[in-house]
N, C-alpha and C positions, 0 to 999 in steps of 0.2 A: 427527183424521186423523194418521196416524204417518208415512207414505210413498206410492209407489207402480210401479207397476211402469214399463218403457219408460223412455219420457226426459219433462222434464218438460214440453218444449213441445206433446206427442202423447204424455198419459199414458193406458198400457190398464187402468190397475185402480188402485184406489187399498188401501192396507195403512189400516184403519180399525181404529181404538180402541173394544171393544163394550163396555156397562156393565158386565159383569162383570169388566171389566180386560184381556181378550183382543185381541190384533191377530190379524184375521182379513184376507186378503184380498178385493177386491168383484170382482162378476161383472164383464167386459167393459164398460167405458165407453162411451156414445154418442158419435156426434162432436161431438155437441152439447154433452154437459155435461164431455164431454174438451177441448174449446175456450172455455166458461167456467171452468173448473175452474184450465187451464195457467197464468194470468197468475197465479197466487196461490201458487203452488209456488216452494217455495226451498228448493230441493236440497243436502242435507249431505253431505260426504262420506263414503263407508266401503259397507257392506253390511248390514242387517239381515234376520232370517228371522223368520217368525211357528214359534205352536208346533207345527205339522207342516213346518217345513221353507222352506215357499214363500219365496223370495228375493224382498225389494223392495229401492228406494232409500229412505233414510231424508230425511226433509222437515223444515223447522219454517216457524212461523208459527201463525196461529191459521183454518185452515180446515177450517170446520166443514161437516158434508153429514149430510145425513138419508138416510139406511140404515132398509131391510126386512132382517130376517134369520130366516133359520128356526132352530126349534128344534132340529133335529136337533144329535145328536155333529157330522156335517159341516154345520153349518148354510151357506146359501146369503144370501151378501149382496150385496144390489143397492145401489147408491146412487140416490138416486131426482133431490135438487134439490141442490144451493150453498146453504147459509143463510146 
């Protein structure tokens, strides 16, 4: 995971790292796994954009999540669980 959007106590999207090296951002966060997710965020300062543009906050740490993503040019990423 590279960032995400909102703040990171109530984060809406997270900027996720896909295998081919891309940061794409993910669909809408539940409140469920936006409330698992928040305690493991440590929020860097600055701004970063994926390669269309979309602005997140940039994070470190090592939180990992399991993403569905589609194929498409705009492919569509869900995050599914916290690993």
């Amino acid at each position: 995971m590279a960032g995400f959007t909102s703040t990171a106590r109530q984060p809406r999207a997270l900027a996720v790292r896909l295998p081919d090296g891309r940061i794409a951002l993910s669909q809408r966060l539940t409140t469920a796994l936006a409330t698992r997710i928040a305690p493991h965020l440590v929020p860097q300062s600055g701004r970063a954009s994926t390669e269309d543009g979309a602005g997140y906050r940039p994070a470190s740490g090592e939180v990992v999540v399991e993403v569905v993503a589609g194929t498409t040019r705009h492919a569509v990423v869900t995050v599914v669980r916290l690993r």
